[in-house]
N, C-alpha and C positions, 0 to 999 in steps of 0.2 A: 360437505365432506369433513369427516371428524380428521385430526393429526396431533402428533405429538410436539411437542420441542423438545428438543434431544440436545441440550445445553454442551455434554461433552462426546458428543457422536464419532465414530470411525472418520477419519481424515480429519477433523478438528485441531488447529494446532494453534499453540499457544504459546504466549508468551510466558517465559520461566519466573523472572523477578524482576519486572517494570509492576509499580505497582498500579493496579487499575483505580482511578476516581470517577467518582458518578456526579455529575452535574449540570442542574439544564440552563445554568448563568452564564450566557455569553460573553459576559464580563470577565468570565475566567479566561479565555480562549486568546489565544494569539493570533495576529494578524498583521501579513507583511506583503506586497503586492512587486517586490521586486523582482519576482519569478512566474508574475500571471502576466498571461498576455493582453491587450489591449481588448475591450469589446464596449458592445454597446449598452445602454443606459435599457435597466429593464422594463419590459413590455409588457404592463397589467394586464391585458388579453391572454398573452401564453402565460402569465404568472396565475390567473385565474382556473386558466385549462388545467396547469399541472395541480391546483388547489384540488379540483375535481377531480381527476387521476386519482389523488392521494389518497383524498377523502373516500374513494369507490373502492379500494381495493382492501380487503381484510387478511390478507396474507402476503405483505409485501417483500418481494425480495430486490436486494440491491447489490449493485456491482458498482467498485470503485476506482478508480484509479487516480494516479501520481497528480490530476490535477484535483483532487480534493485536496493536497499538502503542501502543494504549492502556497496557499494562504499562511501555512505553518515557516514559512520558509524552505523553504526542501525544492529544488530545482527538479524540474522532467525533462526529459530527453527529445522532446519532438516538439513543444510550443514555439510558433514560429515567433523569431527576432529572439526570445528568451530562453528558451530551451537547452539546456546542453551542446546538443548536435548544434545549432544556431550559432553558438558562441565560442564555442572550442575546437580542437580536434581530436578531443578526448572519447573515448569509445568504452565501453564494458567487459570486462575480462569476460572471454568464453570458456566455456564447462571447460573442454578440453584441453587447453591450454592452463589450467589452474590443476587438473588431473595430472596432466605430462609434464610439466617443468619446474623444476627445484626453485629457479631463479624466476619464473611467474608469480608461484606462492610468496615469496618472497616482497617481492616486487608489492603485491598486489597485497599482503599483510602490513607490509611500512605503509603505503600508503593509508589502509583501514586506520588503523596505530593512529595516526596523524589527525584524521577525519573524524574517530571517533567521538571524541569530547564534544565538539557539535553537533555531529551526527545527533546523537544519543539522549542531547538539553532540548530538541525542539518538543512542543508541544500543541495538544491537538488546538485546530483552530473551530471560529462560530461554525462550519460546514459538520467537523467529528462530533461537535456539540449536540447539534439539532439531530443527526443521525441515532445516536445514543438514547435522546429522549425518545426517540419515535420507537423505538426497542421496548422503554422500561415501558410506556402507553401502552403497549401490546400491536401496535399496526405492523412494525419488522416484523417478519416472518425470520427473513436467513440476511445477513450482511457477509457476501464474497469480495474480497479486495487485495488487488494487483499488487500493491505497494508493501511494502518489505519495512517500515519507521516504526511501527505497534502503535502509532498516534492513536486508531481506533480503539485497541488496548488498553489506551494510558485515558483515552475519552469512557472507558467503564462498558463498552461493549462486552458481551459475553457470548451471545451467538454470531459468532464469526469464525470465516475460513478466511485463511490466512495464503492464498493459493498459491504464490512465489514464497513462502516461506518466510524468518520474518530473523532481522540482520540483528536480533537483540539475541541472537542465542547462536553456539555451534557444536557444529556434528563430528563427529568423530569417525573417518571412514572406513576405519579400521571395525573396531566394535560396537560403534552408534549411539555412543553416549555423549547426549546432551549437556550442555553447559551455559550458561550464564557467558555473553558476550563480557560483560564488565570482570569478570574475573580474569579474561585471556585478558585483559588490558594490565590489570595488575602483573602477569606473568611477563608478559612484554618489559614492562618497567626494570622487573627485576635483572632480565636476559640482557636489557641493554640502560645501563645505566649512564648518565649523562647525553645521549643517544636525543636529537631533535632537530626537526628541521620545517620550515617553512614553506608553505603551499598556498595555493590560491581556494577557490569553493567547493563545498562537499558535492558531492554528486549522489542520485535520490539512493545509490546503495553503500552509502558512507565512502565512497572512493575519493579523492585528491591528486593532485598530479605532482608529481615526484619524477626527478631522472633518475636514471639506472646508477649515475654517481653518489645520489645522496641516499639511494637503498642498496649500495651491495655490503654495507660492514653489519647491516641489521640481520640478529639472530628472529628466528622462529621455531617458539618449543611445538613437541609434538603431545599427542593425548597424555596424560597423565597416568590413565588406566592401562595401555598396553604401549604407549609411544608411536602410533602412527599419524597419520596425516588431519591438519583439523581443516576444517571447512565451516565457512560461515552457514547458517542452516534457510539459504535461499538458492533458490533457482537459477541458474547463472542463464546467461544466453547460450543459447545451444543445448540447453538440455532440455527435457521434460519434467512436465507435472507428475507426480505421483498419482499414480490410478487409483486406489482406494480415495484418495484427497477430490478426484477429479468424479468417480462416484457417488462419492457421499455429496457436493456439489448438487450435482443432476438429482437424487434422491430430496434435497430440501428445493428446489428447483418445481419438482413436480407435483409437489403440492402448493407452490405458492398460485394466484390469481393473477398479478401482474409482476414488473418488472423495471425497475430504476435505472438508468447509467445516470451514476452523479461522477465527472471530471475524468472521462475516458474517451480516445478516439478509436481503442478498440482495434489497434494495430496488429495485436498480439494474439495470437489463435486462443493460446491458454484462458483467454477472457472471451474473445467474439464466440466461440464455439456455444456457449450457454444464449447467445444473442438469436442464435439461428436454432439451437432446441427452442428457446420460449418461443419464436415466430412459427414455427411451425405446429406447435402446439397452440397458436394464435391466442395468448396471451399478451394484453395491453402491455406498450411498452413505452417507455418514458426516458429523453434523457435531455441532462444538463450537462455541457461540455464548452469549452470558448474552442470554436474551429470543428474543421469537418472530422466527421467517424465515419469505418465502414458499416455504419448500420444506419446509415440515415433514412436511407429506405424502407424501413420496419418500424419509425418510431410514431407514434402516434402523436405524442406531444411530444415538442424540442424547444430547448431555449439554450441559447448562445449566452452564456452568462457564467460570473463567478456562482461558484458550488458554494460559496460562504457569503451570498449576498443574498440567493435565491431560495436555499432550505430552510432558516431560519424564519421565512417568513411565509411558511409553507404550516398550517396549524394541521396534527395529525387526523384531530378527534371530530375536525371541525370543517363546513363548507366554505367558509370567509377563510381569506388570507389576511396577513396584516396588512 
């Protein structure tokens, strides 16, 4: 079956001014294990399985999620003992509540303001690395990924959906004009001068935990083009994917031959929805995650493993693994 790559396709979205590097040196790649959960020592037999997988499929599409970044530093929300949810009682501002409340936006800007600088320095690790070469090699077909950092971005991907949107840029919801997350930062600076205050760890959508004491004297400018409301340009919980985004998806989807989960349990419809089109479509499906997914049932090959210990050693071109 002949197909195109369609580089900046309908739903495609992108990051504005994180600048993309290309590189297949692992030595570049960051790696930090304080936010991966515990597993076991990997298993040459399923590392060999997924060798084949890899090797067999000439149009591979991959699905990612928050535990590819975890290696980067970047905490997820559901890894057991380590997890957000695990360790805090910190939760995700909902759509709603960031729509309806003066004092949410608020609230949930200081805290961003705070998170950012870190948020913003992490950088992709050996997992975004090996994904990226297997792109320039020609074996990716399409990379869709959950996570909202541009790590895959900043690792020099080009064919990617970005499907919760992506925390380095925001919307405007008044007139829909985009912006560079780092400039709201500057604008922030200005609004509040001498304005700071101390927090504990980021959370995977730059969030930090702040009381309502140490956020109510912080200002928040509005769009600059007409002065309405700004929004980070992701997904919050409780809202939806964009349909054209969620199209275009399924459209590089059905031309791909098989099907990757690298560091997802696939909780989230917005990602399992494409789990149960490829099954049904009975397309190979593959996944690497530490802990159970809703789609264990469909996978063909599975390994309980880090995502930055197991693709790098995954050769694209090739039937031998390292």
């Amino acid at each position: 079956m002949r197909f195109l790559f369609k580089l900046r396709a309908a739903g495609e979205c992108r990051l504005l001014t994180v600048n993309s590097r290309n590189s297949s040196s692992a030595a570049e790649a960051v790696s930090t294990l304080a936010f991966v959960p515990a597993s076991a020592p990997l298993d040459t037999i399923e590392l060999e399985d997924l060798q084949d997988f890899v090797s067999r499929s000439k149009r591979l599409f991959v699905i990612t999620g928050a535990g590819v970044s975890t290696e980067s530093g970047i905490p997820d929300y559901r890894s057991e003992g380590v997890g957000l949810y695990a360790r805090t009682e910190r939760r995700p501002i909902q759509h709603t509540d960031f729509l309806k409340s003066v004092k949410a936006r608020q609230r949930y800007w200081a805290r961003n303001f705070v998170g950012w600088p870190q948020f913003s320095s992490h950088h992709p690790n050996r997992a975004h690395l090996a994904l990226s070469n297997w792109e320039r090699l020609g074996k990716l077909h399409w990379l869709v990924t959950q996570n909202v950092d541009a790590l895959h971005s900043k690792a020099g991907h080009q064919q990617v959906t970005e499907l919760h949107g992506c925390a380095h840029r925001v919307v405007c919801l008044g007139c829909g004009a985009l912006t560079a997350r780092s400039e709201l930062q500057h604008r922030f600076i200005s609004l509040n001068p001498g304005w700071s205050q101390e927090s504990g760890g980021v959370a995977p959508d730059g969030d930090v935990f702040l009381t309502d004491e140490q956020v109510q004297h912080f200002r928040v400018p509005g769009c600059e083009g007409c002065g309405a409301v700004l929004k980070p340009d992701v997904t919050f919980f409780g809202d939806t994917v964009d349909r054209d985004k969620v199209r275009h998806v399924h459209e590089r989807l059905a031309e791909a031959d098989a099907l990757l989960v690298a560091g997802s349990s696939l909780q989230v419809y917005s990602g399992y929805r494409f789990l149960l089109a490829a099954h049904e479509k009975k397309l190979p499906i593959a996944i690497v995650n530490i802990g159970l997914t809703r789609a264990e049932h469909m996978a063909w090959v599975r390994l309980s493993a880090r995502c930055g210990e197991v693709l790098p050693c995954i050769l694209p071109l090739s039937q031998r693994y390292c």
